[in-house]
PyMOL commands that place a pseudoatom at each C-alpha (Angstrom):
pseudoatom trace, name=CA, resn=UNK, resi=1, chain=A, elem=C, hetatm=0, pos=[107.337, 155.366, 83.469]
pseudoatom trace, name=CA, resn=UNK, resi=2, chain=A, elem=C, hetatm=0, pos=[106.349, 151.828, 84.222]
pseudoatom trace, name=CA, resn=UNK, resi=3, chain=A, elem=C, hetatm=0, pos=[105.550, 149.800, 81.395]
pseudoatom trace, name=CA, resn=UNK, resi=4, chain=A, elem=C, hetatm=0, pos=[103.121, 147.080, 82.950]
pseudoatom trace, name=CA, resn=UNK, resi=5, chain=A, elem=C, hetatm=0, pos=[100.918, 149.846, 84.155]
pseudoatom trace, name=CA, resn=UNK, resi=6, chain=A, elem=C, hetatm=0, pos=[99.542, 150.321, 80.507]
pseudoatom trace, name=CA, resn=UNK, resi=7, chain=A, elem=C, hetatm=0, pos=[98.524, 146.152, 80.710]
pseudoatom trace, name=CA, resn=UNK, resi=8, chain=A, elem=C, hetatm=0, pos=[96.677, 146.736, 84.078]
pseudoatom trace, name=CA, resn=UNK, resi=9, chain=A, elem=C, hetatm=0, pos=[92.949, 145.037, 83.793]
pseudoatom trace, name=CA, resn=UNK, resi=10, chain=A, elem=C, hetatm=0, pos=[90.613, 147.851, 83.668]
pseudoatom trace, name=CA, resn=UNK, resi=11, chain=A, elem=C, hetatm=0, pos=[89.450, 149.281, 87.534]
pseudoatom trace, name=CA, resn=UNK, resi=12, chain=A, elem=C, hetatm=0, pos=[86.095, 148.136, 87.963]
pseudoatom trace, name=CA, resn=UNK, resi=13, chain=A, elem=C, hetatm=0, pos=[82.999, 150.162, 87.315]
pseudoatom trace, name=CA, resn=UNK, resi=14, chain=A, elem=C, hetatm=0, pos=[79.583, 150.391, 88.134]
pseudoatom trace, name=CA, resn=UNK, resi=15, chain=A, elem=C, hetatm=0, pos=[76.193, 151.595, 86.936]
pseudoatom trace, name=CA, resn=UNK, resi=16, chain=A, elem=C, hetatm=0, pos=[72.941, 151.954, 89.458]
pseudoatom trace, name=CA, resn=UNK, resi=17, chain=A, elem=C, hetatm=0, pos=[69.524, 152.533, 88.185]
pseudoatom trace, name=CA, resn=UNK, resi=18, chain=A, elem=C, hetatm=0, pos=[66.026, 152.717, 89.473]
pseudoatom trace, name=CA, resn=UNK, resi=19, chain=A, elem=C, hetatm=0, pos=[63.572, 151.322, 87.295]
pseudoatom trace, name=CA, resn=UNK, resi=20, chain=A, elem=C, hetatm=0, pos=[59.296, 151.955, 87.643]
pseudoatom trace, name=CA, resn=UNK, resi=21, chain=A, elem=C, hetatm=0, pos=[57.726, 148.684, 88.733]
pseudoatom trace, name=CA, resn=UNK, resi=22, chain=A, elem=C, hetatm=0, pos=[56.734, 147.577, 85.325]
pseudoatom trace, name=CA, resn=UNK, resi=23, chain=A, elem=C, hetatm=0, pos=[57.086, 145.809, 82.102]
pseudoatom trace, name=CA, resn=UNK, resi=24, chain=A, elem=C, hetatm=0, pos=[58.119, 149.664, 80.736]
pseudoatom trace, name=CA, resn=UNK, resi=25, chain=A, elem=C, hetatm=0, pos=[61.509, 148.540, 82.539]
pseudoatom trace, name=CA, resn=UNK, resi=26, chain=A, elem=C, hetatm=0, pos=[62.526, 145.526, 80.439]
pseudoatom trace, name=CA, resn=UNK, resi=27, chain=A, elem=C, hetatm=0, pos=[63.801, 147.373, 77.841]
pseudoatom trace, name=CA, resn=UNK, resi=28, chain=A, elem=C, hetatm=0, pos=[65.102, 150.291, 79.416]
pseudoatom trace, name=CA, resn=UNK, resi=29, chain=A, elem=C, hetatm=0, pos=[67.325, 147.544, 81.577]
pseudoatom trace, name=CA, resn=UNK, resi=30, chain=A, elem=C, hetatm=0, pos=[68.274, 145.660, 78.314]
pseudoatom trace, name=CA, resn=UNK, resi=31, chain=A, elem=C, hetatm=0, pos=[69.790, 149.307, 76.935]
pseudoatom trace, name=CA, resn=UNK, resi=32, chain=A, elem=C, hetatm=0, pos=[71.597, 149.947, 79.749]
pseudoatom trace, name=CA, resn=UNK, resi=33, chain=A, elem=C, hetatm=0, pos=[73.844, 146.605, 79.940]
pseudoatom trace, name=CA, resn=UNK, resi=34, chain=A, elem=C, hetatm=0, pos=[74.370, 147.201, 76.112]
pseudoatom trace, name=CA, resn=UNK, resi=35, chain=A, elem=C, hetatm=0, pos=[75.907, 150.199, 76.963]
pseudoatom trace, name=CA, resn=UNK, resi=36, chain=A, elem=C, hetatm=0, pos=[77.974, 149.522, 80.042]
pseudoatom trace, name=CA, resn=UNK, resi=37, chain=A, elem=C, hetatm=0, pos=[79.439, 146.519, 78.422]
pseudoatom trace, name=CA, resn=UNK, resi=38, chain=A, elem=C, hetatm=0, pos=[80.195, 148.954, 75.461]
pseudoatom trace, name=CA, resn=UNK, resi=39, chain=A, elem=C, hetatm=0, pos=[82.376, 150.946, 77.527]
pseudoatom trace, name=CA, resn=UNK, resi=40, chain=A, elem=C, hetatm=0, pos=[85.244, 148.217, 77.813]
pseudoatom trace, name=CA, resn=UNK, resi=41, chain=A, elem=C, hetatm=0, pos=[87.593, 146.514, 75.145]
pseudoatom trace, name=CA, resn=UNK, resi=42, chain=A, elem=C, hetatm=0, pos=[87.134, 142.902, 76.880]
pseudoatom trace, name=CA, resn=UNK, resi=43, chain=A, elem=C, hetatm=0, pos=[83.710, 142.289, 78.183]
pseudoatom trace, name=CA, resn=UNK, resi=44, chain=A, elem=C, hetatm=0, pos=[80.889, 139.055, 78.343]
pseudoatom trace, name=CA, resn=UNK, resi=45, chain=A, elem=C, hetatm=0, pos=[78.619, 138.330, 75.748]
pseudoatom trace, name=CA, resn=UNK, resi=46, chain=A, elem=C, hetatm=0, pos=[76.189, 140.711, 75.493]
pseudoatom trace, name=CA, resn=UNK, resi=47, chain=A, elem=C, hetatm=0, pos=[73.400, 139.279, 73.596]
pseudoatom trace, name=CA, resn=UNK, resi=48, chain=A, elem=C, hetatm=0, pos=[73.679, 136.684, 76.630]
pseudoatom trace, name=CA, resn=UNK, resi=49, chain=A, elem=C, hetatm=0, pos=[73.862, 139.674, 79.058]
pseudoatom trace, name=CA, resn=UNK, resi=50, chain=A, elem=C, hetatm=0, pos=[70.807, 141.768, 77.806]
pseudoatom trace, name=CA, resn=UNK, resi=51, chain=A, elem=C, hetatm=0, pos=[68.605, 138.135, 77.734]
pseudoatom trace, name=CA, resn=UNK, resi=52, chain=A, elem=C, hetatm=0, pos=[69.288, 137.148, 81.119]
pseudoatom trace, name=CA, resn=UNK, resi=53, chain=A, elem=C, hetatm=0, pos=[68.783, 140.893, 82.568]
pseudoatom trace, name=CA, resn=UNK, resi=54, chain=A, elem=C, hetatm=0, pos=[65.665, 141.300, 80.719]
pseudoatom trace, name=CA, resn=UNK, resi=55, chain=A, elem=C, hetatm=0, pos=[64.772, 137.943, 81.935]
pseudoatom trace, name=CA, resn=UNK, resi=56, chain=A, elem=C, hetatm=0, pos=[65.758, 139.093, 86.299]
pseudoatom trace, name=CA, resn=UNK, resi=57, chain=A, elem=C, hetatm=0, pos=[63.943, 142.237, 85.541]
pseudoatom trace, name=CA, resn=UNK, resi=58, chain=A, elem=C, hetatm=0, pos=[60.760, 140.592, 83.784]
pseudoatom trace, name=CA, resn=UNK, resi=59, chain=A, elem=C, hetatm=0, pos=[60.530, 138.220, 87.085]
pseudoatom trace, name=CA, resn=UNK, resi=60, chain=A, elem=C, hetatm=0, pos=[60.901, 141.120, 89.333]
pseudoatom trace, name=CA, resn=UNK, resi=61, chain=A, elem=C, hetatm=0, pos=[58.007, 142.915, 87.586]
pseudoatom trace, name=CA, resn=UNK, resi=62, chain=A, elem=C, hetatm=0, pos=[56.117, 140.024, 87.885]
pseudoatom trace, name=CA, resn=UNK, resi=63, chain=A, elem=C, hetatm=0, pos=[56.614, 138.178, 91.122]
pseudoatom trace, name=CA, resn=UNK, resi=64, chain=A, elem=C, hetatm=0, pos=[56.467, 141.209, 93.108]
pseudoatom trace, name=CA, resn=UNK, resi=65, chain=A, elem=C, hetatm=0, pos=[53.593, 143.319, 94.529]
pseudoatom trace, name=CA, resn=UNK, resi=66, chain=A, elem=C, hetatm=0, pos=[53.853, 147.304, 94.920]
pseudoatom trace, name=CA, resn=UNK, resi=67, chain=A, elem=C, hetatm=0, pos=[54.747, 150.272, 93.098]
pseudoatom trace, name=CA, resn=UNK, resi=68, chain=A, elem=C, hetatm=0, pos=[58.348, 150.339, 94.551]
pseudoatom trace, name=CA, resn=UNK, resi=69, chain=A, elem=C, hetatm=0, pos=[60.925, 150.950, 91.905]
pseudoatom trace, name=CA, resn=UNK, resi=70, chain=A, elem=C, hetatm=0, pos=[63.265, 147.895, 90.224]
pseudoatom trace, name=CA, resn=UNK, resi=71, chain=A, elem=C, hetatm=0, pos=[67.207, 148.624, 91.295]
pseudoatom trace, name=CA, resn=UNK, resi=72, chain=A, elem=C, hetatm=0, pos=[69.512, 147.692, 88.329]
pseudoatom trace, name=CA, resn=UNK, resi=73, chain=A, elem=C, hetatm=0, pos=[73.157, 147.027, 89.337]
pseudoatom trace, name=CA, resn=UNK, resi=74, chain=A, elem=C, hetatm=0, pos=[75.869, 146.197, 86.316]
pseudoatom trace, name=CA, resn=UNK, resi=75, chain=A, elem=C, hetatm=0, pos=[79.288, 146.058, 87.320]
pseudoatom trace, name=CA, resn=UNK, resi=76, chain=A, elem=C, hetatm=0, pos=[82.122, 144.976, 85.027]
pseudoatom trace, name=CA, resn=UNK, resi=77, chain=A, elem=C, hetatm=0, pos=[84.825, 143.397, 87.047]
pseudoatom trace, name=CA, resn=UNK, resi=78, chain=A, elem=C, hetatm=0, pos=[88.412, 142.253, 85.273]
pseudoatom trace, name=CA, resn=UNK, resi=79, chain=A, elem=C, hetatm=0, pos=[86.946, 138.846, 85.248]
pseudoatom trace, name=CA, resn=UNK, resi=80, chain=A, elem=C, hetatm=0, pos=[83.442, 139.360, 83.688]
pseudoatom trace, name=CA, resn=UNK, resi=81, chain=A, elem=C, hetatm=0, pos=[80.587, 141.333, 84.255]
pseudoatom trace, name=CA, resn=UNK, resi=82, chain=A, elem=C, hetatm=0, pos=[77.674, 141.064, 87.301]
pseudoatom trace, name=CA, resn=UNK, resi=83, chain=A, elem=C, hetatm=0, pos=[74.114, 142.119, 86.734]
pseudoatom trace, name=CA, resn=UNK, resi=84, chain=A, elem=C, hetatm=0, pos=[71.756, 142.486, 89.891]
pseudoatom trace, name=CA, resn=UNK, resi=85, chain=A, elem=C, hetatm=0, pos=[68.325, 143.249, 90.195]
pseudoatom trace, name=CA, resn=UNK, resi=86, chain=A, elem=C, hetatm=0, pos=[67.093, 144.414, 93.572]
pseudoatom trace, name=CA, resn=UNK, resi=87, chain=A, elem=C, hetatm=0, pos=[63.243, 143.821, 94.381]
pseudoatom trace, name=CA, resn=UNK, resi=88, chain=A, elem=C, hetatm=0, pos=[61.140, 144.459, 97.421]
pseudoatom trace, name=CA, resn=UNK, resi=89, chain=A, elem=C, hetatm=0, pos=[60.076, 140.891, 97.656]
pseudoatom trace, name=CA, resn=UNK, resi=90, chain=A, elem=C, hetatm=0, pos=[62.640, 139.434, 100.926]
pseudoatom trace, name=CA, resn=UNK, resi=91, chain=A, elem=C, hetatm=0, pos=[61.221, 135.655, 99.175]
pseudoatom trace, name=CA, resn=UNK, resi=92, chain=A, elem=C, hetatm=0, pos=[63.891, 133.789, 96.917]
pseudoatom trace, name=CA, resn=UNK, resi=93, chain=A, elem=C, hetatm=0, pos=[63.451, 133.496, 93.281]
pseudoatom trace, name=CA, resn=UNK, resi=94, chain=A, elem=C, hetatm=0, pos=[61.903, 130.084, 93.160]
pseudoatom trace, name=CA, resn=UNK, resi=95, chain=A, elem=C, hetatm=0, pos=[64.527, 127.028, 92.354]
pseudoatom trace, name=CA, resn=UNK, resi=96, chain=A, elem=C, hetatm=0, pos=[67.070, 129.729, 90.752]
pseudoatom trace, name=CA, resn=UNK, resi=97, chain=A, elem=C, hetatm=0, pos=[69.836, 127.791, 92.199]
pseudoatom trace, name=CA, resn=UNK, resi=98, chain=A, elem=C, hetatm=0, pos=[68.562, 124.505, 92.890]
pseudoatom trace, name=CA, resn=UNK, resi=99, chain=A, elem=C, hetatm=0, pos=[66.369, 123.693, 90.757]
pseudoatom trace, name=CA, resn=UNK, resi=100, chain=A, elem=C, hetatm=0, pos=[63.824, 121.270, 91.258]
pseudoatom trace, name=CA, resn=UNK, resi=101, chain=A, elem=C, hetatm=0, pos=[63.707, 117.865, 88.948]
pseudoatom trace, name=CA, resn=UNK, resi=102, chain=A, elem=C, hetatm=0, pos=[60.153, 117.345, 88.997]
pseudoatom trace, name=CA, resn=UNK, resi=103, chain=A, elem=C, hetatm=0, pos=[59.489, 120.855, 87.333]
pseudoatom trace, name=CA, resn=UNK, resi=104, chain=A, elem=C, hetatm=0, pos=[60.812, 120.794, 83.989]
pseudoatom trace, name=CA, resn=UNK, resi=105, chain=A, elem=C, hetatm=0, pos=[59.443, 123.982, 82.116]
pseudoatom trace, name=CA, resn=UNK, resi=106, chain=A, elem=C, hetatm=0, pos=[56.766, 122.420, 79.611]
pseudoatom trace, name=CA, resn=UNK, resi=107, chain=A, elem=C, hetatm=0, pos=[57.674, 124.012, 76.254]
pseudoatom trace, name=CA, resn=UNK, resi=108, chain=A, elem=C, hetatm=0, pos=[54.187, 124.816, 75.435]
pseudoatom trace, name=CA, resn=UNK, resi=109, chain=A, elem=C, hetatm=0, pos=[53.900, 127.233, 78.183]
pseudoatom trace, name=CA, resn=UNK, resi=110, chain=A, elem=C, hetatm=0, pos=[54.803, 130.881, 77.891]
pseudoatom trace, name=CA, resn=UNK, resi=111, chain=A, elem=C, hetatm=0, pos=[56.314, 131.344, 81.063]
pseudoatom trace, name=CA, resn=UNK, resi=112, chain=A, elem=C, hetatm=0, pos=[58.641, 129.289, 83.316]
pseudoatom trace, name=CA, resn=UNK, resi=113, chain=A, elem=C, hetatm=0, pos=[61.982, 129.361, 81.737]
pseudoatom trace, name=CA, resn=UNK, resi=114, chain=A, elem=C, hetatm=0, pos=[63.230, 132.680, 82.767]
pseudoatom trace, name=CA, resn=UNK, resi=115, chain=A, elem=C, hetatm=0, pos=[65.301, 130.872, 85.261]
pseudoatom trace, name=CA, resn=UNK, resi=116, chain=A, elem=C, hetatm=0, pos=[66.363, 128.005, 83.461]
pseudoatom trace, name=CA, resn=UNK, resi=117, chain=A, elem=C, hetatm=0, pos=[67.874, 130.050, 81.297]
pseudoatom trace, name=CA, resn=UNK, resi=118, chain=A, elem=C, hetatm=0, pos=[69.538, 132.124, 84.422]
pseudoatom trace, name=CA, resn=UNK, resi=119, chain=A, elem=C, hetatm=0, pos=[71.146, 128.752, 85.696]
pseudoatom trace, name=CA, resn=UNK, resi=120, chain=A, elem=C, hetatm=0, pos=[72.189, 127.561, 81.721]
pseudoatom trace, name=CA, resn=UNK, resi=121, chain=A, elem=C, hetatm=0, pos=[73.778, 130.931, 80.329]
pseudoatom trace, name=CA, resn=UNK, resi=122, chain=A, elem=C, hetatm=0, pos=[75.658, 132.543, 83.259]
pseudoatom trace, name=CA, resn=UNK, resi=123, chain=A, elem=C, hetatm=0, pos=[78.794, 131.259, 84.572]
pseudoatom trace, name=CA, resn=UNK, resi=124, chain=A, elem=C, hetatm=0, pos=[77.208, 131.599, 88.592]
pseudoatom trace, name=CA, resn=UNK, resi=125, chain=A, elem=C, hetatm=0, pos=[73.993, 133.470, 89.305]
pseudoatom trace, name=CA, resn=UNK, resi=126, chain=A, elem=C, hetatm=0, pos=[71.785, 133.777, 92.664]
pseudoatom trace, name=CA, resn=UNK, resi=127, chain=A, elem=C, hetatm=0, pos=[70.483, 135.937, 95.026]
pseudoatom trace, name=CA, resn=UNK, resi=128, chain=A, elem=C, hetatm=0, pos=[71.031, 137.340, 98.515]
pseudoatom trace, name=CA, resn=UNK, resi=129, chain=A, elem=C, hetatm=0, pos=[68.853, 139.708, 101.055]
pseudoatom trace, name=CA, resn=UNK, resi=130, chain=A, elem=C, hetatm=0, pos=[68.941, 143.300, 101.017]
pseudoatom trace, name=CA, resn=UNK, resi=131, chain=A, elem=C, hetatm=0, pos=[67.599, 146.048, 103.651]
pseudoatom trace, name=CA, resn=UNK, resi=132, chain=A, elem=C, hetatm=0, pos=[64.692, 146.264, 101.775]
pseudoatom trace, name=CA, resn=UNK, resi=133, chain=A, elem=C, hetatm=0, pos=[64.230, 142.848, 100.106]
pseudoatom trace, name=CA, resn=UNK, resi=134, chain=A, elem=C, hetatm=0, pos=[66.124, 140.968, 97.597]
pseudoatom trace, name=CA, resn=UNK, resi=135, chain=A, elem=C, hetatm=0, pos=[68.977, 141.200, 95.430]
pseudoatom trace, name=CA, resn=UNK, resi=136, chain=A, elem=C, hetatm=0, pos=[68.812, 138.515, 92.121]
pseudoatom trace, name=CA, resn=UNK, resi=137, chain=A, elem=C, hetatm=0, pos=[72.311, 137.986, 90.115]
pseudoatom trace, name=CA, resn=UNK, resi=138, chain=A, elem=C, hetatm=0, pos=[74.116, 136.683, 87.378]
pseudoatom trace, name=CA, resn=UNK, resi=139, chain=A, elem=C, hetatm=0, pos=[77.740, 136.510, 86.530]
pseudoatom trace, name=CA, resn=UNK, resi=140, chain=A, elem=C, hetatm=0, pos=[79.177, 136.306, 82.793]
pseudoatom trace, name=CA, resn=UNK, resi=141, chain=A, elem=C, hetatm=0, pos=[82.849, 135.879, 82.135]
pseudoatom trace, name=CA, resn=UNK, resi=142, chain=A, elem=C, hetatm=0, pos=[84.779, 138.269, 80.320]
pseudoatom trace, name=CA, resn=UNK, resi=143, chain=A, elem=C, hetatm=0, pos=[85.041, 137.314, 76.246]
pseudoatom trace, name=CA, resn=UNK, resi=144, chain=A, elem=C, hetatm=0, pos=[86.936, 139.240, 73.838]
pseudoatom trace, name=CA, resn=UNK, resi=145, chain=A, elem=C, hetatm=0, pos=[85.113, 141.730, 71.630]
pseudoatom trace, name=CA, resn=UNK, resi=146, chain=A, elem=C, hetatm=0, pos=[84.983, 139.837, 68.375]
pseudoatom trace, name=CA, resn=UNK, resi=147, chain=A, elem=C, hetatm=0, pos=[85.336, 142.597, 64.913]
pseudoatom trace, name=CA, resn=UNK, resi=148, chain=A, elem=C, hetatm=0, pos=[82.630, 142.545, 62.541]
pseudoatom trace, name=CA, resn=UNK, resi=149, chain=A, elem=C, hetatm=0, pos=[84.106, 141.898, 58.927]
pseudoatom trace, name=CA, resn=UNK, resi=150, chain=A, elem=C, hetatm=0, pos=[82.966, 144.674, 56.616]
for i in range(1, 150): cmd.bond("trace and resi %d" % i, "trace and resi %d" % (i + 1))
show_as sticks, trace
zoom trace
């Protein structure tokens, strides 16, 4: 038996969910990147990971008209994890990846800095069309799990 085949990175792996059109879907989304990033010894932060999904997912809600369900896409790759959300909307996700100077977020506002945060947390992020609409993402590198002192 080979020896370096026990020190292989993990094969990637994938987890697709539909998700009803509303603000019901934020936490649901939030749960399931807590648990996929559970599944793996080396993974990305996932305090990070469950903000900035519940953040795509939020927008998606939000930005988009219809009843069409919210496709949630985590995949945890040997080098990190990405998290998709796929929308109906074919429109891009405001200044997600070039943001625009003369809009700073005014910190007195509830809304605004969903994306900010996108751009400032993930190690890439942006978006691409689908067949029916738009896919938003984020990248997070891999970290090691860190052990909780009892």
């Amino acid at each position: 038996m080979n020896g370096s085949a026990l020190h292989e990175p993990h094969a990637p792996a994938s987890w697709r969910i539909a998700l009803p059109h509303t603000v019901a879907a934020v936490p649901v989304a939030r749960a399931l990147v807590r648990t996929a990033l559970a599944e793996i010894e080396l993974s990305a932060d996932c305090d990070t990971a469950e903000l900035l999904t519940a953040e795509l997912v939020a927008n998606a809600v939000e930005h988009t008209r219809g009843d069409s369900p919210i496709e949630l896409v985590v995949e945890l790759l040997p080098t990190g994890c990405q998290v998709e959300v796929h929308d109906p909307d074919p429109s891009p996700p405001g200044d997600l990846t070039v943001p625009d100077p003369s809009c700073e977020p005014d910190p007195w506002q509830e809304h605004g800095r969903g994306l900010l945060l996108i751009r400032t947390l993930s190690s890439s992020c942006g978006h691409r069309p689908t067949e029916s609409g738009k896919a938003v993402w984020f990248r997070l590198p891999v970290v090691p799990h860190q052990r909780r002192s009892a």
